[in-house]
C-alpha positions as CSV (number, residue, x, y, z in Angstrom):
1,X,18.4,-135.8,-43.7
2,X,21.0,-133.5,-45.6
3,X,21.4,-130.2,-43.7
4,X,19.8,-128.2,-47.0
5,X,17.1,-131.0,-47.5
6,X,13.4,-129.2,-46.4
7,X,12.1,-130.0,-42.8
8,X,9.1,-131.4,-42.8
9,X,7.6,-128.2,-41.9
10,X,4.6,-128.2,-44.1
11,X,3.2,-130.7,-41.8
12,X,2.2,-130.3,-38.3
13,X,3.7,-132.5,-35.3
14,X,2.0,-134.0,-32.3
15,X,2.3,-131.6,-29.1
16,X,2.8,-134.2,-27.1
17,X,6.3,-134.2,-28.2
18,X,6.6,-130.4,-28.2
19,X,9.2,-129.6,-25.9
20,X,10.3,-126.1,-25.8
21,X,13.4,-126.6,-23.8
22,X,14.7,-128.9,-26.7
23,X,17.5,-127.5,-29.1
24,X,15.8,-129.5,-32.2
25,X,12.7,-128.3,-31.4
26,X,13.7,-124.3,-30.9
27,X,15.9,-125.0,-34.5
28,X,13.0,-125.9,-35.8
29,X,9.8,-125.5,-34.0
30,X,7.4,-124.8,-37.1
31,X,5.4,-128.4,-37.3
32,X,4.3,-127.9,-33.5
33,X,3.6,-124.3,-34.3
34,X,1.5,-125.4,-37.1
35,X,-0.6,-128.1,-35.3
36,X,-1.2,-125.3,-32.4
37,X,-2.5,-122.9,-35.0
38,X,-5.0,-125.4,-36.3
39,X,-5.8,-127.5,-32.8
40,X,-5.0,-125.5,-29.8
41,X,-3.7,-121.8,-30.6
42,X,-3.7,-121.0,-27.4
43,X,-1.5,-124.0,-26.0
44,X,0.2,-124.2,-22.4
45,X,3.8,-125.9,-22.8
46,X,3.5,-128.4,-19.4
47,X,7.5,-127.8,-19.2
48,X,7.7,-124.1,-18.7
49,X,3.8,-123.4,-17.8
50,X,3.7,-120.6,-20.6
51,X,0.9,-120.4,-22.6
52,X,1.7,-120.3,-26.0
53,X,-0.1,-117.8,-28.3
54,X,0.3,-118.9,-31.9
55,X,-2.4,-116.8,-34.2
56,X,-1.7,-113.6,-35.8
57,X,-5.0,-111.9,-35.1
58,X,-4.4,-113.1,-31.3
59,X,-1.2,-111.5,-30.7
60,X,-2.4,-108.5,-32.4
61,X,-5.6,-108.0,-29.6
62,X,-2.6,-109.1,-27.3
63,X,-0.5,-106.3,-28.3
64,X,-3.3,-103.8,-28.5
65,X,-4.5,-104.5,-24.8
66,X,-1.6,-103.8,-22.0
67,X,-4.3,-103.3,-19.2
68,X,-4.8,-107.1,-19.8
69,X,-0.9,-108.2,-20.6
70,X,1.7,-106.7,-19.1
71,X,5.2,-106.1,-19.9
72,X,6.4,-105.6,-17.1
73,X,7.8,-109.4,-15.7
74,X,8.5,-108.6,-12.3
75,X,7.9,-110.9,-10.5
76,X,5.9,-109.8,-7.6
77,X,7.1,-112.2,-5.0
78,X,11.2,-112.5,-4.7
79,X,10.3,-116.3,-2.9
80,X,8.9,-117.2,-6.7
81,X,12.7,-116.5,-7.6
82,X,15.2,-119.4,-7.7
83,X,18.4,-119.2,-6.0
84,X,20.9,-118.7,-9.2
85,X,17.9,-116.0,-9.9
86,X,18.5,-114.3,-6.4
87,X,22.3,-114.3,-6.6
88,X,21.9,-112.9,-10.5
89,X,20.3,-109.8,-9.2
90,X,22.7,-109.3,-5.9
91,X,25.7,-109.1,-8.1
92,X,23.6,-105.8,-9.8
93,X,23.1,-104.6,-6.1
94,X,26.8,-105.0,-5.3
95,X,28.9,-104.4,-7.7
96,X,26.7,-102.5,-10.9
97,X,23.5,-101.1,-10.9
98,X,20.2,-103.2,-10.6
99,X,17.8,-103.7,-13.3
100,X,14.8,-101.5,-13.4
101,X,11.8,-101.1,-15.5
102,X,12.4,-99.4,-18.7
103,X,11.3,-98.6,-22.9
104,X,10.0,-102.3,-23.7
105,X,9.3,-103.5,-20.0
106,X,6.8,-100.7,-19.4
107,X,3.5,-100.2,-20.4
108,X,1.7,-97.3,-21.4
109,X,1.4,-94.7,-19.9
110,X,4.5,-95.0,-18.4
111,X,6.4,-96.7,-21.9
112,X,5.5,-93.2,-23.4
113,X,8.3,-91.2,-21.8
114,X,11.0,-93.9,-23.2
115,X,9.7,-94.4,-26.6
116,X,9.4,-90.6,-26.9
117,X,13.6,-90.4,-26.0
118,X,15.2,-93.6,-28.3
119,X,12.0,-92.1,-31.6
120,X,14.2,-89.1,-31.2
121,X,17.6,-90.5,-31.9
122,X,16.5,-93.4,-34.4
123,X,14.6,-91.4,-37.4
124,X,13.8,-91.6,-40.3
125,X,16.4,-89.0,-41.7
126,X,18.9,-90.8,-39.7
127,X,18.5,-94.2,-41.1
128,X,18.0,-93.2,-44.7
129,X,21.1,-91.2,-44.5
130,X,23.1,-94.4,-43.5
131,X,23.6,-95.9,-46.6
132,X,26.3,-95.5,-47.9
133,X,28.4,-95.8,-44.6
134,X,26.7,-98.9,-44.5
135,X,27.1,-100.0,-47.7
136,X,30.7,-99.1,-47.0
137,X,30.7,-101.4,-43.9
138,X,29.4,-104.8,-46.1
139,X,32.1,-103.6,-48.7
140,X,34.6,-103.8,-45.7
141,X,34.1,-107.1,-44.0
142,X,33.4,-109.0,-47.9
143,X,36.7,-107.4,-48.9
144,X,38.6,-109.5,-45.9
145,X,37.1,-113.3,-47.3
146,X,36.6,-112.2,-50.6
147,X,39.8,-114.0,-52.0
148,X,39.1,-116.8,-50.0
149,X,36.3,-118.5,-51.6
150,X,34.7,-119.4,-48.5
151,X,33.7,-118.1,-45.0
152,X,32.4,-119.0,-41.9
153,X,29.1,-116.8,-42.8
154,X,27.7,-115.9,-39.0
155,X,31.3,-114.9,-37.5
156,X,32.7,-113.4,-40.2
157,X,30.0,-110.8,-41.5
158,X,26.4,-111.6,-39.3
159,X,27.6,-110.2,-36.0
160,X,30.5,-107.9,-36.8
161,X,27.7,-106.0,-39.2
162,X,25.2,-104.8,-36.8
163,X,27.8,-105.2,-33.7
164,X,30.0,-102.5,-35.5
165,X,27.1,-100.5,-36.5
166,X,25.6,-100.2,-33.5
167,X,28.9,-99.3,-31.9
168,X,29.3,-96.3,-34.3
169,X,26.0,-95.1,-33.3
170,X,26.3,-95.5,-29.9
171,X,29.7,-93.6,-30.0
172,X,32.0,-96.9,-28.7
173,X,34.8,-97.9,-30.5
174,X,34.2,-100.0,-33.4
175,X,37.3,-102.4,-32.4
176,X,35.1,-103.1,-29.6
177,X,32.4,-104.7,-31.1
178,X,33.4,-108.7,-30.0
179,X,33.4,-106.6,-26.4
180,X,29.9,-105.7,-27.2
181,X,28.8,-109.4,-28.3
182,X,29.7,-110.7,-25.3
183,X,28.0,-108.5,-23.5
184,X,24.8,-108.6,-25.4
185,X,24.7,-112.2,-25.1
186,X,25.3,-112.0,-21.4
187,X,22.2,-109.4,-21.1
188,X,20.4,-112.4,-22.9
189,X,21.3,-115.5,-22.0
190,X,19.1,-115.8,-18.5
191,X,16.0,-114.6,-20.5
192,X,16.8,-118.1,-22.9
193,X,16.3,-120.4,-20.1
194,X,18.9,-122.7,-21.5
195,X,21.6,-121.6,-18.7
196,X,23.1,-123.5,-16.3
197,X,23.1,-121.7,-12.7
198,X,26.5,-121.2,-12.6
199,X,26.6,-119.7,-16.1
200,X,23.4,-117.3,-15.1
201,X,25.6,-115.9,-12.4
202,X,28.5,-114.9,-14.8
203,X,26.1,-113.8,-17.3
204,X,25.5,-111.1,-14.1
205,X,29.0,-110.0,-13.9
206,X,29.4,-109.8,-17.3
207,X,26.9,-107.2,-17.5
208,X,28.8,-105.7,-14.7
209,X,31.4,-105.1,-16.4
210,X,29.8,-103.6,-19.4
211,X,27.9,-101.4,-17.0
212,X,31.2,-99.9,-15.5
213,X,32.4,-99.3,-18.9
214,X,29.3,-96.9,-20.1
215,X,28.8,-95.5,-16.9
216,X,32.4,-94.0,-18.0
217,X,30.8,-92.8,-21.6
218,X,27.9,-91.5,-20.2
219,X,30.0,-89.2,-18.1
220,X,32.1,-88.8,-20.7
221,X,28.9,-87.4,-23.1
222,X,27.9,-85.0,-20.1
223,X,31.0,-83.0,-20.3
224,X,31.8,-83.6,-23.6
225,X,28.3,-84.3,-26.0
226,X,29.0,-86.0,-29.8
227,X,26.3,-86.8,-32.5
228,X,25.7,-90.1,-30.8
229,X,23.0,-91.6,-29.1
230,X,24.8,-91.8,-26.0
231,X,24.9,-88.3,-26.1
232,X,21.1,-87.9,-27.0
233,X,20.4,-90.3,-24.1
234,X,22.2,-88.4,-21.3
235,X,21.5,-84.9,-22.3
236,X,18.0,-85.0,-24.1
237,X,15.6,-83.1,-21.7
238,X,11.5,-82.5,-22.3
239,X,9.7,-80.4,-20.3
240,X,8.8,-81.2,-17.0
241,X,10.6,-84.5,-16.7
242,X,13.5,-85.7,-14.8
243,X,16.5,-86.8,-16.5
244,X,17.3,-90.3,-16.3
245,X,18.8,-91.9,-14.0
246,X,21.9,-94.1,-14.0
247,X,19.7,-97.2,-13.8
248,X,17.5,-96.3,-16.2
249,X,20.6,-95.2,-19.2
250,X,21.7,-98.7,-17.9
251,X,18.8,-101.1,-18.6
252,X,18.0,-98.6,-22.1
253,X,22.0,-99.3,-22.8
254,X,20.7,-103.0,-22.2
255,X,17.9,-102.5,-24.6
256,X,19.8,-100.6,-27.0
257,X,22.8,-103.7,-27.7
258,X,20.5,-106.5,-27.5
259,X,18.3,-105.1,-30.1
260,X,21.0,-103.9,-32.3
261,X,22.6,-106.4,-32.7
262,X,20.9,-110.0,-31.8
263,X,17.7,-109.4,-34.6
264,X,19.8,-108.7,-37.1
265,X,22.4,-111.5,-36.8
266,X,20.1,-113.9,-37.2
267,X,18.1,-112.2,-40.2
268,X,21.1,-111.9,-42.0
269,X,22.5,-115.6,-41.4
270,X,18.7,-116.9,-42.1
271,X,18.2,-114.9,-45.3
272,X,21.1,-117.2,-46.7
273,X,20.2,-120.0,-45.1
274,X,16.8,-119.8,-46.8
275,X,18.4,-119.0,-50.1
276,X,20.6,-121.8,-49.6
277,X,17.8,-124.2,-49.1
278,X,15.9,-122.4,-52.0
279,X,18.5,-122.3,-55.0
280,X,15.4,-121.2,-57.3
281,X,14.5,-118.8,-54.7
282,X,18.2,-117.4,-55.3
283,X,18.0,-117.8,-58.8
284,X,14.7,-115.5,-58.8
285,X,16.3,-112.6,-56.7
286,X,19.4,-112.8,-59.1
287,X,17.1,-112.7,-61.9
288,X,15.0,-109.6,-60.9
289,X,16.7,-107.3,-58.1
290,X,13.5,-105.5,-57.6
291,X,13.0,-108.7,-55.2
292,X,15.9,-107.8,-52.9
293,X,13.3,-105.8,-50.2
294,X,10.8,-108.3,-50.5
295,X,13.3,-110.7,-49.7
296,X,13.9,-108.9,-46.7
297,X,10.9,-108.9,-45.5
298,X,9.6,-112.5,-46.2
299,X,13.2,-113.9,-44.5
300,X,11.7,-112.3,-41.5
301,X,8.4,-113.7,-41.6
302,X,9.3,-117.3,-42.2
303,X,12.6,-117.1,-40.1
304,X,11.5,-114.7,-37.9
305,X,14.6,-113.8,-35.1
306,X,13.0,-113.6,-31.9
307,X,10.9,-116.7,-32.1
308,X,8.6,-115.2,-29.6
309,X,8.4,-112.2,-26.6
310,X,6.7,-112.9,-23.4
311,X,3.8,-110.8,-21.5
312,X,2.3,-111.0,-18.0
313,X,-1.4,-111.6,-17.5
314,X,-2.8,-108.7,-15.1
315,X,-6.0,-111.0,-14.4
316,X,-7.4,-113.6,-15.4
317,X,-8.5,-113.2,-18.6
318,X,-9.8,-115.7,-21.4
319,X,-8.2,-116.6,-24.7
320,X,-10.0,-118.9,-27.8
321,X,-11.3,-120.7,-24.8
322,X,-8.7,-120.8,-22.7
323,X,-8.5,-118.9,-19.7
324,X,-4.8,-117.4,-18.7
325,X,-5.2,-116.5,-15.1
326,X,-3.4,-113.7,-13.6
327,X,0.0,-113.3,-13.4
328,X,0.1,-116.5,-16.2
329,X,3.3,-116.4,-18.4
330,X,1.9,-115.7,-22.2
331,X,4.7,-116.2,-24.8
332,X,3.6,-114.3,-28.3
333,X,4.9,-117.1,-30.5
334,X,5.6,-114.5,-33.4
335,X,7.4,-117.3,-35.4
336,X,3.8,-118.8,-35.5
337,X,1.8,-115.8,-36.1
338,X,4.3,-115.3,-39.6
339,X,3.2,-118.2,-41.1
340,X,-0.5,-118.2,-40.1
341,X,-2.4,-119.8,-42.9
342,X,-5.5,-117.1,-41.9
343,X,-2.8,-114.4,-43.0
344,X,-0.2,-115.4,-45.4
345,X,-1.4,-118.3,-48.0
346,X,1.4,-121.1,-48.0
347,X,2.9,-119.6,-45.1
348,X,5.0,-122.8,-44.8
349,X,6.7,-122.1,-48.1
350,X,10.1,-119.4,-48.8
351,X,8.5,-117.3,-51.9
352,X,10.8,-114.3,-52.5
353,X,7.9,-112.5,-54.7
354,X,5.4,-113.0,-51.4
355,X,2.9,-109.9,-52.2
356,X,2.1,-109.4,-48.4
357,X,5.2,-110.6,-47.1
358,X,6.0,-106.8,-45.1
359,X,2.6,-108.1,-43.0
360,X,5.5,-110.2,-40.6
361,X,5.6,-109.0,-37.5
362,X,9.3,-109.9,-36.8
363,X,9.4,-106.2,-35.2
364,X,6.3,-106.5,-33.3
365,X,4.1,-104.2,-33.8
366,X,2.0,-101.2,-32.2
367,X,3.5,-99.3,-29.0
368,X,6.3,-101.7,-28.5
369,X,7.2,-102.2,-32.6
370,X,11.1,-102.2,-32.5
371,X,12.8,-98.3,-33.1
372,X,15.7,-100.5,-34.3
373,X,13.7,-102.3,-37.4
374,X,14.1,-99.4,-39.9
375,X,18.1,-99.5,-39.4
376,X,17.6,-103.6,-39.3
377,X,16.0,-103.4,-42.8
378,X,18.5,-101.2,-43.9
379,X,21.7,-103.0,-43.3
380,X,19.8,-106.8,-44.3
381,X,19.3,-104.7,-47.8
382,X,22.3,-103.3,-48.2
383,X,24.4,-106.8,-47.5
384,X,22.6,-108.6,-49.9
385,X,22.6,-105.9,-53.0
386,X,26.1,-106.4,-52.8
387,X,26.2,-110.1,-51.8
388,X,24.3,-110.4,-54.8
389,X,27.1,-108.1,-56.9
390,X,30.2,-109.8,-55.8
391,X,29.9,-113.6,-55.0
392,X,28.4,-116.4,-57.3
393,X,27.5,-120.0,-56.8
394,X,27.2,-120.1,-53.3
395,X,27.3,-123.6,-51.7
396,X,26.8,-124.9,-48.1
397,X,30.7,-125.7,-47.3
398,X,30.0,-128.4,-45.1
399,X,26.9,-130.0,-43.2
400,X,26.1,-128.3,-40.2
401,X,26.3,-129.7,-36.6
402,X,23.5,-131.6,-34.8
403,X,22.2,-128.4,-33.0
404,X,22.0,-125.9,-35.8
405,X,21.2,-123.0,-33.5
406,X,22.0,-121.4,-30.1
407,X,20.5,-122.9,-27.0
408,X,16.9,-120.8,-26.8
409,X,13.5,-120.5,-26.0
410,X,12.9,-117.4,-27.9
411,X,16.0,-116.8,-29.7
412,X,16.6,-118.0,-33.2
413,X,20.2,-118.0,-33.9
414,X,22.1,-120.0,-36.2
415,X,25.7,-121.3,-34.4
416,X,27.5,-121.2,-37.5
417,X,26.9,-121.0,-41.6
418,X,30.3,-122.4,-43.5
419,X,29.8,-121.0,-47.5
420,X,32.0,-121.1,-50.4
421,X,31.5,-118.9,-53.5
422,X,33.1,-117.5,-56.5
423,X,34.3,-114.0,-56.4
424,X,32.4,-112.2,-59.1
C-alpha cells in the first residue's frame, strides 16, 4: 500500500492480533481501537497487563474520579521494579536529583498547589499576545527551505517550532533548542516502553545533565529574576506555602519540556500528514480560511499526540464490566475516545468542517487538561495560516519507511515527513 493510500481504519481488527508493543500497530492502532469500542471498551492488552480504556464518556468518569485512579505511578514496592528500572533511578540519587511527585503526577488536593503556580505563568493574556513573535518564528524557519522546494518537514520546522518557543519562554537560549530535544526525549523515552535496558540507563544521565544545567538558571533567576517562567517558578510565593524545592523545579522543568515541545511536534507533522492524505481536505481549507482553527482541532482528534496517559487504580473498582483491581495499570486510550462513534459521527473520517471537532480531548481534560494547549493551538494556527500563504502543491517527496513513527506505546510521533512545494 502507497504510503498516502487510506489505512484500513474504518474497519475494526481482531484483538487477538493487537499488540501494543508493535511499531505498526502504535503507527496505526485505530482498527483495534475501533473493535474495543464496539466489543470490549474496557480491554486488558495480555502483553503489558494494562487495561485499555477506549470510550469517551469512560475516560471522562475516569478523569472526574482521582479517589478511584490515581496519578500518581509509584510504584509501592521497589522489588516490582526491574533492574535497568533500579539503576535508572540511582543515577538521579548520585549524580542529579531524584524524581518526585509533582503538577500531573499528583492528585487533588495536593495537584492544586502546582496547577495554581504553571496557571500563573501560562495565561490567557500571555498566549494571545504571542502572535506575532510567533508568527515571526514560522516566518523564520519557512524562510531557510523556502527556495528549496522541498524539506524534510518534522526536522526542519515540527520540533525547532515549539523547541525554540519553549526555550524563549523558559528564558534558555534559543540555539539550544536541539539541547533541549534531546533532553525531552530522554525524560520520555523510559515512559514508551520501547527502550532497551542499556538505553533506559543513558536516558537517566541524560536527564542528568539537563538537570545540572537548570539547576544553574534557576540560581541564576534567584539573583537575577527575567519575565520568564523560570523566573516565575523560583520566585512565585503564595501565602503560607513553602517554596519549592530543587526536586520539585526539577520534575516541573521535566513537565514543562516534554509538554512543550513533544504534543506539538507531532500535531504539526500530523496536520500535514492528514492534508497530505486528504488533498480535498487541503483543497477545502485553501478554499475557505475560516477552516484553518477547525482544522486544528479535528488534526487533534483524529491524530491525537499522546495516544494515551496512564492512571493507577487505588482499589478495585469496576469498569463496563470489568473489574480493574487495585493498583491495575489503566491506560486512557485518548486516541480512541477521539473517534468514538457515541461522540463524533464518522469519527473514522478527516473532515476539516467537523462542527464538534474542539470536543477532542487531545489535551485532556478537567484538573489535569494541559496549561500548555492554549500556546499549542496557537503556534499549530499560526504555521499553517502561513503554510497556507507561501507554499503550493504540496506533494509527499518520497514514500516513507516501514515504521512511520517513533518506537511508543503512548507517543504518536511521525520519524520523518519529506515534502516538496512551490514557493507561492
Amino acid at each position: 500500500m502507497s504510503t498516502l493510500e487510506r489505512a484500513p481504519e474504518a474497519s475494526g481488527a481482531p484483538l487477538s492480533e493487537f499488540n501494543p508493543l508493535d511499531r505498526q500497530t502504535q503507527a496505526c492502532p485505530y482498527p483495534f481501537y475501533k473493535t474495543m469500542r464496539s466489543e470490549c471498551p474496557v480491554f486488558q492488552a495480555p502483553q503489558t497487563g494494562m487495561y485499555y480504556v477506549t470510550k469517551y464518556e469512560d475516560i471522562r468518569f475516569i478523569k472526574r474520579n482521582p479517589q478511584l485512579f490515581s496519578s500518581n505511578m509509584v510504584p509501592t514496592d521497589r522489588a516490582g521494579l526491574t533492574e535497568a528500572q533500579k539503576k535508572h533511578a540511582e543515577v538521579f540519587a548520585k549524580y542529579g536529583w531524584s524524581h518526585v511527585q509533582a503538577l500531573q503526577r499528583t492528585d487533588p488536593p495536593a495537584h492544586d498547589r502546582w496547577r495554581k503556580l504553571i496557571d500563573r505563568t501560562f495565561t490567557a493574556t500571555r498566549v494571545n499576545g504571542m502572535k506575532d513573535y510567533v508568527d515571526e518564528m514560522v516566518h523564520e524557519l519557512i524562510d531557510a527551505f523556502i527556495d528549496n522546494g522541498e524539506c524534510e518537514f518534522v526536522h526542519d520546522f515540527c520540533i525547532p517550532l515549539p523547541c525554540k518557543v519553549i526555550a524563549d519562554q523558559l528564558g534558555l537560549p534559543r540555539d539550544e533548542y536541539l539541547s533541549l530535544k534531546a533532553w525531552s526525549d530522554a525524560m520520555l523515552t523510559p515512559g514508551g516502553l520501547m527502550a532497551t535496558d542499556e538505553e533506559i540507563v543513558q536516558c537517566a544521565y541524560t536527564e542528568v545533565e539537563a538537570q545540572h544545567f537548570f539547576y544553574k538558571v534557576f540560581e541564576d533567576r534567584r539573583k537575577n529574576p527575567k519575565d520568564d517562567i523560570m523566573s516565575a517558578l523560583v520566585n512565585t510565593r503564595f501565602e503560607g506555602e513553602e517554596p519549592l524545592s530543587m526536586h520539585e523545579l526539577q520534575n516541573m522543568m521535566n513537565q514543562l519540556i516534554t509538554g512543550g515541545n513533544e504534543t506539538t511536534t507531532s500535531a504539526l507533522a500530523h496536520a500535514m500528514w492528514n492534508l497530505l492524505k486528504n488533498p480535498e481536505q487541503m483543497a477545502k481549507l485553501r478554499a475557505d480560511r475560516s477552516l484553518v482553527k477547525n482544522f486544528v482541532e479535528e488534526t487533534l482528534r483524529y491524530e491525537t499526540p499522546v495516544l494515551g496517559l496512564f492512571r493507577k487504580a487505588t482499589q478495585d473498582v469496576e469498569l463496563r464490566d470489568v473489574t480493574i483491581p487495585k493498583d491495575g495499570i489503566i491506560f486512557m486510550a485518548y486516541g480512541a475516545a477521539n473517534r468514538d462513534e457515541e461522540k463524533f459521527d464518522d469519527g473514522e473520517e478527516f473532515d476539516v468542517s467537523r462542527k464538534n471537532a474542539g470536543a477532542q480531548i487531545a489535551f485532556g481534560m478537567g484538573a489535569h487538561f494541559c496549561p500548555g494547549a492554549m500556546l499549542a493551538r496557537r503556534e499549530i494556527y499560526s504555521a499553517f495560516e502561513i503554510i497556507l500563504d507561501r507554499m503550493e502543491d504540496i506533494q509527499l517527496a518520497r514514500p516513507l519507511n516501514e515504521f512511520t513513527h517513533d518506537p511508543s506505546i503512548f507517543l504518536h510521533q511521525l520519524t520523518e515527513l519529506p515534502i516538496t512545494f512551490k514557493k507561492a
